[in-house]
C-alpha positions in Angstrom: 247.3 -88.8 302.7 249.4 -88.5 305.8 252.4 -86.4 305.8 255.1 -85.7 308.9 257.1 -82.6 308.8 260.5 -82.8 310.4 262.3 -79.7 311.5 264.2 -78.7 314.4 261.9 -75.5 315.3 258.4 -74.3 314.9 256.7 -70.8 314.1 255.4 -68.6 311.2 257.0 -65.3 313.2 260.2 -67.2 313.6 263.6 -65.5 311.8 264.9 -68.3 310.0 263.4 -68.8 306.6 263.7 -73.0 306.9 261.1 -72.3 310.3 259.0 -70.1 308.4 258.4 -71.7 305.1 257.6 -75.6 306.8 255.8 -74.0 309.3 253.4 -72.4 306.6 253.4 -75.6 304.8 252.5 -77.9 307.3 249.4 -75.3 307.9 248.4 -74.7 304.5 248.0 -78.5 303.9 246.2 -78.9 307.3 243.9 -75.8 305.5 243.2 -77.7 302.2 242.2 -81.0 304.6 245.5 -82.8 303.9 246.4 -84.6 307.4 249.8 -83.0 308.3 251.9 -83.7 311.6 255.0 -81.6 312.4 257.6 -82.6 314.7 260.0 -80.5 316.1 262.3 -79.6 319.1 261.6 -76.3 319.3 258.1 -75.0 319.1 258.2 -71.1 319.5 254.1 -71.0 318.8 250.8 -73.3 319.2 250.0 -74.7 316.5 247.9 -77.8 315.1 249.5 -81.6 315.3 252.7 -80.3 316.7 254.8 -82.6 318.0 258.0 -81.1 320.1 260.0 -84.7 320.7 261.9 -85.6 322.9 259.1 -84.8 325.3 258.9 -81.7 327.3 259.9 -82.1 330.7 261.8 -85.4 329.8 265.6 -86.3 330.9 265.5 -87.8 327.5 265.1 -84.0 326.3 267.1 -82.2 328.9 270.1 -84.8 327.5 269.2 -84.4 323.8 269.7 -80.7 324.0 273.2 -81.0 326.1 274.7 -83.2 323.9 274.1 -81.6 320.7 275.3 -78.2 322.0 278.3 -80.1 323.3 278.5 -81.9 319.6 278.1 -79.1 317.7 280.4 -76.4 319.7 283.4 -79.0 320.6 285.2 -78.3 317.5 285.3 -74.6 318.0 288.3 -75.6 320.9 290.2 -77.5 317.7 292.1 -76.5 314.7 288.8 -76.1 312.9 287.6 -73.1 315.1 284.1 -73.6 314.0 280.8 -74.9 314.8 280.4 -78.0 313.2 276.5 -80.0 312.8 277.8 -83.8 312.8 274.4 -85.1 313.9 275.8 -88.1 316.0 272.9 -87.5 319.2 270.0 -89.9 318.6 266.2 -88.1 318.4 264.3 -91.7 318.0 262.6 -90.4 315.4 261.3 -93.7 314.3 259.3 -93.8 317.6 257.3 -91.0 316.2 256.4 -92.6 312.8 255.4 -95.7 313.8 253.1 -93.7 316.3 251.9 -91.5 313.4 252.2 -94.0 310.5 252.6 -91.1 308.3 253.0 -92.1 303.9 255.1 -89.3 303.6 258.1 -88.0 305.7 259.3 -84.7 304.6 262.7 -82.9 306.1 263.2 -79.7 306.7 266.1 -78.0 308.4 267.5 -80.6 311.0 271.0 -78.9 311.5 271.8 -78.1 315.2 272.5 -82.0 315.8 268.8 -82.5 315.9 268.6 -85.9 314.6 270.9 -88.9 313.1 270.7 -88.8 309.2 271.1 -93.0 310.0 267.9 -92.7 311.3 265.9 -92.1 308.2 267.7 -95.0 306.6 265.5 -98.4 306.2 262.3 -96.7 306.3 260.0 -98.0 303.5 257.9 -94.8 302.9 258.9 -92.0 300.4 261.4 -89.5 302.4 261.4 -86.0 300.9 265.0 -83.7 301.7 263.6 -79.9 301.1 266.6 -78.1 300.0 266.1 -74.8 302.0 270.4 -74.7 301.5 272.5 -77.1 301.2 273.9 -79.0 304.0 271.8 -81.8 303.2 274.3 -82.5 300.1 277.8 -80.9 300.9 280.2 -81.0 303.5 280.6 -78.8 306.6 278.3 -75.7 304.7 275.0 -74.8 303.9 276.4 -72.7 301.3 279.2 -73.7 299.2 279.6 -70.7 297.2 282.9 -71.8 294.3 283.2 -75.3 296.5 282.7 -77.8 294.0 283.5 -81.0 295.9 279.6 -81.3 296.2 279.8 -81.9 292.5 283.3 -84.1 292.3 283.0 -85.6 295.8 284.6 -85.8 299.2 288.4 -87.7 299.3 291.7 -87.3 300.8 293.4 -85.3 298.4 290.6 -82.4 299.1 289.2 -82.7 302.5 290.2 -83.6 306.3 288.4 -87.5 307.5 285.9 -85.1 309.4 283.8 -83.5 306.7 284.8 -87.0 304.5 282.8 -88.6 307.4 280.3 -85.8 307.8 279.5 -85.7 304.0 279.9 -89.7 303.4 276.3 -90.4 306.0 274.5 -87.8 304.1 275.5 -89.7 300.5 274.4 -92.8 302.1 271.0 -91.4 303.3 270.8 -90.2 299.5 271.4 -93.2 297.8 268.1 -94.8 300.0 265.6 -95.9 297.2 263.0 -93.6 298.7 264.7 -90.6 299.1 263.7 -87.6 296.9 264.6 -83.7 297.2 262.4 -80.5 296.8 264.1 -77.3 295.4 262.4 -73.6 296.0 263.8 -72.6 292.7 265.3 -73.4 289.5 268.9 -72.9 290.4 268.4 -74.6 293.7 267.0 -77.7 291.4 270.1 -77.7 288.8 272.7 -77.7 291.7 270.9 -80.2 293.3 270.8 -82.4 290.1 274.3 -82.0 289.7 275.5 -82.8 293.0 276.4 -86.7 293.6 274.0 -86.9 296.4 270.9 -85.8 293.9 272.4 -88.0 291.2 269.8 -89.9 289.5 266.9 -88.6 292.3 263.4 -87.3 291.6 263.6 -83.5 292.2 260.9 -81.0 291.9 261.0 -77.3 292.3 257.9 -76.4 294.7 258.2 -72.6 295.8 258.4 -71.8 299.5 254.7 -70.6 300.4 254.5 -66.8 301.4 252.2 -65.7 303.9 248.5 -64.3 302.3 249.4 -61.0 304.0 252.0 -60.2 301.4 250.0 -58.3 299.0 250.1 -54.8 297.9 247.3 -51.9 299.9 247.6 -48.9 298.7 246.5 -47.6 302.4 249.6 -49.0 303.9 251.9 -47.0 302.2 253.6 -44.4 304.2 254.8 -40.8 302.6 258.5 -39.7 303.2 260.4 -37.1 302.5 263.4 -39.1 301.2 264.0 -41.8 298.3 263.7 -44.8 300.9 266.0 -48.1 300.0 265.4 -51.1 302.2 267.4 -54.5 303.6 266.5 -56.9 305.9 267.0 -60.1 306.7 267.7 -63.0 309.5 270.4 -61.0 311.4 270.6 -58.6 309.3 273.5 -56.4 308.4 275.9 -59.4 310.5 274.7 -61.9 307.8 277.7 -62.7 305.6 274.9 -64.5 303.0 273.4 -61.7 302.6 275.9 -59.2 301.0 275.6 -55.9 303.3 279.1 -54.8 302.6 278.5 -55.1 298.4 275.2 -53.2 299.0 277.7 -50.5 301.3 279.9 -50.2 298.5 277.1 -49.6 295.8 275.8 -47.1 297.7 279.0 -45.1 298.2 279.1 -45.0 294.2 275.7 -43.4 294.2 275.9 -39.5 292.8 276.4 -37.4 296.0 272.4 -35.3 295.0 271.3 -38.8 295.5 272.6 -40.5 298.1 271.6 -36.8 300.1 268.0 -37.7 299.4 267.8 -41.2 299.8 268.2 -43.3 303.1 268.3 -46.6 304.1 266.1 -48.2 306.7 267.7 -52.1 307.5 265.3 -54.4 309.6 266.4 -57.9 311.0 269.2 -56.3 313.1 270.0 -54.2 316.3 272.6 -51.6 316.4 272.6 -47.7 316.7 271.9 -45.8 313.5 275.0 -44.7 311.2 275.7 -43.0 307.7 277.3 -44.6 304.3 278.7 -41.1 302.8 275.7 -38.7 302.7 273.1 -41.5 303.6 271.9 -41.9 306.4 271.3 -45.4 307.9 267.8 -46.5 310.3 268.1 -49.7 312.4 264.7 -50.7 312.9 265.3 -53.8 314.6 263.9 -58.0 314.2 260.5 -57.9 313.2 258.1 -59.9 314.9 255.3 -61.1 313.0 254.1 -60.6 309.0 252.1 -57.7 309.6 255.2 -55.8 310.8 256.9 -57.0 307.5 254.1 -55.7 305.2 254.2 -52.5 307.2 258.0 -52.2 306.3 257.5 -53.1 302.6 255.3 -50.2 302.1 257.1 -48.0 303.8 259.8 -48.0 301.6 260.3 -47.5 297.4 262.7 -50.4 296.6 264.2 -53.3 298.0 267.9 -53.9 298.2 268.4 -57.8 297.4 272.5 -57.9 297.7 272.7 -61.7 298.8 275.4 -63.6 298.0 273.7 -66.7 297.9 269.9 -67.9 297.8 267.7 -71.3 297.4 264.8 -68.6 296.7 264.9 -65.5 298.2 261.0 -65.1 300.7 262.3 -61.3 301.5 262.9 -61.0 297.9 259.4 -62.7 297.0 257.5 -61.1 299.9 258.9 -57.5 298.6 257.5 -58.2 295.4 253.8 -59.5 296.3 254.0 -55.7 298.6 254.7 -54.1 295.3 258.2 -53.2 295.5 261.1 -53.1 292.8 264.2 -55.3 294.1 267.5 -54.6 293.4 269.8 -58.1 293.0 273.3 -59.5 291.6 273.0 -62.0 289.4 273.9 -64.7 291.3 272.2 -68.2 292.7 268.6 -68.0 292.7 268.4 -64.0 293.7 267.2 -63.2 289.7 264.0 -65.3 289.1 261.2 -64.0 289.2 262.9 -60.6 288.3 262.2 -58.9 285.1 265.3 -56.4 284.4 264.1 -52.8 284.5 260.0 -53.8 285.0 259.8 -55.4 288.8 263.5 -55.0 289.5 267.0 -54.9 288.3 269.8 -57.5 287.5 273.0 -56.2 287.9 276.2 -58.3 286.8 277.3 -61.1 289.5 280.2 -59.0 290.7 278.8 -55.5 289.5 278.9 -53.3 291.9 278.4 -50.1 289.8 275.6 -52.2 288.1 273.5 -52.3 291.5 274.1 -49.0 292.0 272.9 -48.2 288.4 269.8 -49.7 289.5 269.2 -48.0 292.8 269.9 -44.7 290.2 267.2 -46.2 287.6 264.7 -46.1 290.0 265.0 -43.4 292.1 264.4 -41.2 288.8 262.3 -42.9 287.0 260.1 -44.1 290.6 260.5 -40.5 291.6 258.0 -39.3 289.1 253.9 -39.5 288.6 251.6 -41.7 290.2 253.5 -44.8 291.2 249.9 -47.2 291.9 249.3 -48.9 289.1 253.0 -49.8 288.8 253.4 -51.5 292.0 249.9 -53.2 291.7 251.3 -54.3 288.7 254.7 -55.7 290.2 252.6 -57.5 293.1 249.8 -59.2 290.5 252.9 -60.4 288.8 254.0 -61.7 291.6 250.5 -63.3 293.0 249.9 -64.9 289.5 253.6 -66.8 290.4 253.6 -67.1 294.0 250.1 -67.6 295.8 249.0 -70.1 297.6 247.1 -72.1 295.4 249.4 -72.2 293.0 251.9 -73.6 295.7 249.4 -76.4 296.8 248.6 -77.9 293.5 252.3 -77.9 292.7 253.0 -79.3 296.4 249.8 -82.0 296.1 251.0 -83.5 292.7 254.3 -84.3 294.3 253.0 -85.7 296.8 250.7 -87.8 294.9 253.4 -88.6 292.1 255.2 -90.3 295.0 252.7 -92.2 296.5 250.7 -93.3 293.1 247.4 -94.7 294.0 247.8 -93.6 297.5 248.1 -89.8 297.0 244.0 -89.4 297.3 243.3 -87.5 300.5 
């Protein structure tokens, strides 16, 4: 069993959770003996079979990268006042399978212009579209929130010709024989089935793999003088996904006694260190590497989960396998894998005096005894769910189920 990953960057310590979770895939399956190629334009780590195409060094790279900058940030000059991924540069991308001859080609995130969706067309081996968002199936956005043409469909009467265009290549690359889709979780899986692009398509929910150094050590946890809330993410507090300013407003409903002795510590960004009413507010920066997660999971007592919208939620999931409680709205994928009052608590979708109810909920009922055996208990929960193995025999039946008789490796 050959498989080639495609995806426009490279890297376990990468920010963006797309990166992270093919990157860990491709090198899991590499670990279990499954031959696994990954090609990419940007490789921000050494790694095993990495291919970075166009070539290093090459005019044919120097102009790849210049005109998809230029094709992406055009339209910010225009009525749109956006950046737009049209993905109108050619990679050659079937240059690289035919060299590899892989059975399986599996996508990843290819926004930034990286490659023509046209180019996947005609290929005769199963093509697998890993729904880390949405882009693949909608219009200009990776997350549609209320938009519902990626149910109903792109036309005149609701969209400019641009995103008609846009979203009219990615239905054709859909309706390819071949072409199957992965969701990280079960909401991911039901919008994907109902959009007309996953229309009558083959989709399976395969979690994103999390790292084996997400697990709970007692050692690792630090003491503080403070009920500690945490919230991170890619960019952080500037992340409109991610809900900051509905976890701001919870906050400011919190009782006055407890927002004095709590704080908030906020990784993934860089800015100076503020208050929300009597809390005060630590900017601990982008964290580099796993280990520097972990270290941040057990320094804290729950997690803050405000997003807005999710396809799975790693921060969420790796919070959990470090033994921490999770605060979320009930909304997209942010509640699996929580149980309401146990590992975590569901507030209403809108319910801003909800999430705050559950910061409250924990920071009297954490705030007394010995709190081991409860977080041991949140992170076996989440092991018995999340860990690797489980991953790879989920991920190797797939695999197999699409290549029949051919999926022995």
């Amino acid at each position: 069993m050959k498989i080639l990953h495609v995806s426009y960057a490279y890297g376990a310590n990468f920010t963006g959770g797309a990166t992270i979770a093919a990157t860990r895939l491709h090198n899991y399956l590499l670990d279990v003996g499954v031959e696994s190629y990954f090609m990419c334009i940007l490789k921000f780590e050494e790694g095993r079979n990495v291919i970075e195409w166009p070539p290093c060094g090459s005019l044919r790279r120097w102009l790849h990268l210049k005109l998809a900058k230029i094709e992406r940030n055009v339209w910010r000059f225009t009525p749109y006042r956006r950046k737009i991924d049209l993905n109108i540069v050619p990679l050659g991308i079937k240059k690289v399978i035919n060299a590899i001859q892989p059975d399986i080609v599996q996508i990843h995130n290819i926004g930034a212009g990286m490659v023509q969706f046209e180019e996947f067309c005609g290929l005769k081996i199963p093509i697998i579209l890993t729904q880390h968002d949405f882009w693949k199936i909608n219009g200009f956005d990776p997350c549609p929130y209320s938009d519902t043409r990626l149910f109903t469909g792109f036309n005149k009467s609701n969209s400019q010709w641009l995103e008609r265009w846009l979203w009219g290549r990615k239905y054709r690359l859909s309706r390819e024989p071949n072409v199957s889709y992965i969701a990280p979780s079960k909401w991911a899986e039901v919008v994907t089935r109902r959009s007309l692009c996953g229309e009558g398509k083959v989709i399976d929910l395969v979690p994103n793999f999390i790292g084996p150094e997400f697990k709970y050590f007692p050692s690792k946890r630090t003491e503080h003088k403070k009920f500690r809330i945490l919230f991170g993410c890619n960019c952080g507090m500037k992340n409109e996904f991610k809900g900051f300013s509905d976890l701001e407003e919870a906050l400011r409903c919190l009782p006055v006694k407890i927002q004095r002795n709590s704080e908030l510590h906020v990784f993934g960004d860089k800015s100076a260190d503020f208050k929300i009413g009597e809390i005060c507010v630590k900017v601990c920066g982008i964290m580099h590497n796993a280990e520097e997660l972990v270290a941040m999971y057990h320094s804290a007592d729950i997690l803050a989960f405000p997003s807005k919208t999710e396809t799975q939620g790693m921060v969420k999931i790796e919070a959990l396998l470090c033994g921490l409680p999770v605060i979320v709205f009930d909304r997209t994928a942010c509640p699996e894998a929580i149980t309401h009052g146990k590992n975590g608590w569901i507030a209403g979708a809108a319910d801003i005096k909800g999430f705050a109810e559950g910061i409250v909920h924990f920071y009297n009922e954490w705030g007394l005894g010995e709190l081991e055996h409860k977080r041991r208990d949140i992170s076996n929960d989440a092991v018995s769910r999340f860990s690797n193995k489980a991953i790879m025999d989920i991920v190797l039946k797939v695999y197999q189920k699409l290549l029949g008789n051919k999926g022995c490796f």
